[in-house]
C-alpha positions as CSV (number, residue, x, y, z in Angstrom):
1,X,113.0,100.1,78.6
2,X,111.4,102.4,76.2
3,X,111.3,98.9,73.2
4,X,109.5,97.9,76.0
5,X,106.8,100.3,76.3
6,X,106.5,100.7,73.1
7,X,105.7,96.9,72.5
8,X,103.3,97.6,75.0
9,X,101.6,100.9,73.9
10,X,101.0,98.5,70.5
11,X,99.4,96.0,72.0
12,X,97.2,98.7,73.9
13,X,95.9,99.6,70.0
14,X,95.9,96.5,69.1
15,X,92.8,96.2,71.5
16,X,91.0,99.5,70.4
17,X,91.8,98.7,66.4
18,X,88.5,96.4,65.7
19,X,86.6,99.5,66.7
20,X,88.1,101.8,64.6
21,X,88.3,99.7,61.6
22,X,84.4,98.6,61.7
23,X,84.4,102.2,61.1
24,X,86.6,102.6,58.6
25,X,89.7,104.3,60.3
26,X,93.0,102.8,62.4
27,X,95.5,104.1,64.6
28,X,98.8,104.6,64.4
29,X,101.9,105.4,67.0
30,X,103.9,108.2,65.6
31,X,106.2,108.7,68.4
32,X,107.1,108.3,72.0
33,X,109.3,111.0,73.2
34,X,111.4,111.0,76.2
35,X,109.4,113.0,78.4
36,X,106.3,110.0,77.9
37,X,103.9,112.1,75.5
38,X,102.4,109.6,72.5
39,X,102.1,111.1,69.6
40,X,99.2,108.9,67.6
41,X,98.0,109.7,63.8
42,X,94.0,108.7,63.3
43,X,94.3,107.1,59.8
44,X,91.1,106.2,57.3
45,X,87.6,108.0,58.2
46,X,88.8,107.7,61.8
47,X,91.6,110.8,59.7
48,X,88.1,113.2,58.7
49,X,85.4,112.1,60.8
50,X,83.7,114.8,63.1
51,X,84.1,112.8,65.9
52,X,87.5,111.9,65.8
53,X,88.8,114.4,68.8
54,X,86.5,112.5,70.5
55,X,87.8,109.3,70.1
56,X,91.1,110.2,70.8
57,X,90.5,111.9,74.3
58,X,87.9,109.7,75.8
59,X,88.6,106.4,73.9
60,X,92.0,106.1,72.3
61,X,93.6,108.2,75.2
62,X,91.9,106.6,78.3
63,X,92.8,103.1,77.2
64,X,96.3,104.4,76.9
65,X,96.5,106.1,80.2
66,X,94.4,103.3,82.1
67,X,97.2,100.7,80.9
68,X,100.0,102.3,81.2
69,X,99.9,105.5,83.5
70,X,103.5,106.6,83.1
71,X,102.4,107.6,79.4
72,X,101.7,111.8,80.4
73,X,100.3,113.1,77.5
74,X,98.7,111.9,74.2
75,X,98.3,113.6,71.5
76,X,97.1,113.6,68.1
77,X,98.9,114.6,65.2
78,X,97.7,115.2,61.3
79,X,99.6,113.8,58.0
């Protein structure tokens, strides 16, 4: 079940990487732990840029949550 979601939370990314990388930056999953909160590491300029809490909240975070709702909580972690 949880290869499963995972497979899916990937392929989720995959849609949002070309925007990130025309900037510069990528995503990557960290973790999913077993009470469904993603852990995701911004990587590249998306790692520095000023507006990266941004992406993660309203881009990164709503894609995740829109396409697979039983994914609670996202969150952003540093190197």
């Amino acid at each position: 079940m949880k290869e499963e979601l995972v497979a899916k939370i990937e392929i989720a990314l995959n849609g949002m990487r070309p925007f990130l990388q025309a900037d510069g930056g990528d995503v990557e999953m960290v973790e999913l732990t077993d009470d469904m909160e993603l852990k995701l590491r911004l990587l590249g300029n998306c790692s520095s840029c000023s507006m990266s809490s941004m992406t993660m909240k309203a881009g990164i975070e709503n894609g995740i949550r829109n396409a697979l709702p039983q994914i609670l909580k996202v969150t952003a972690v540093s190197e």
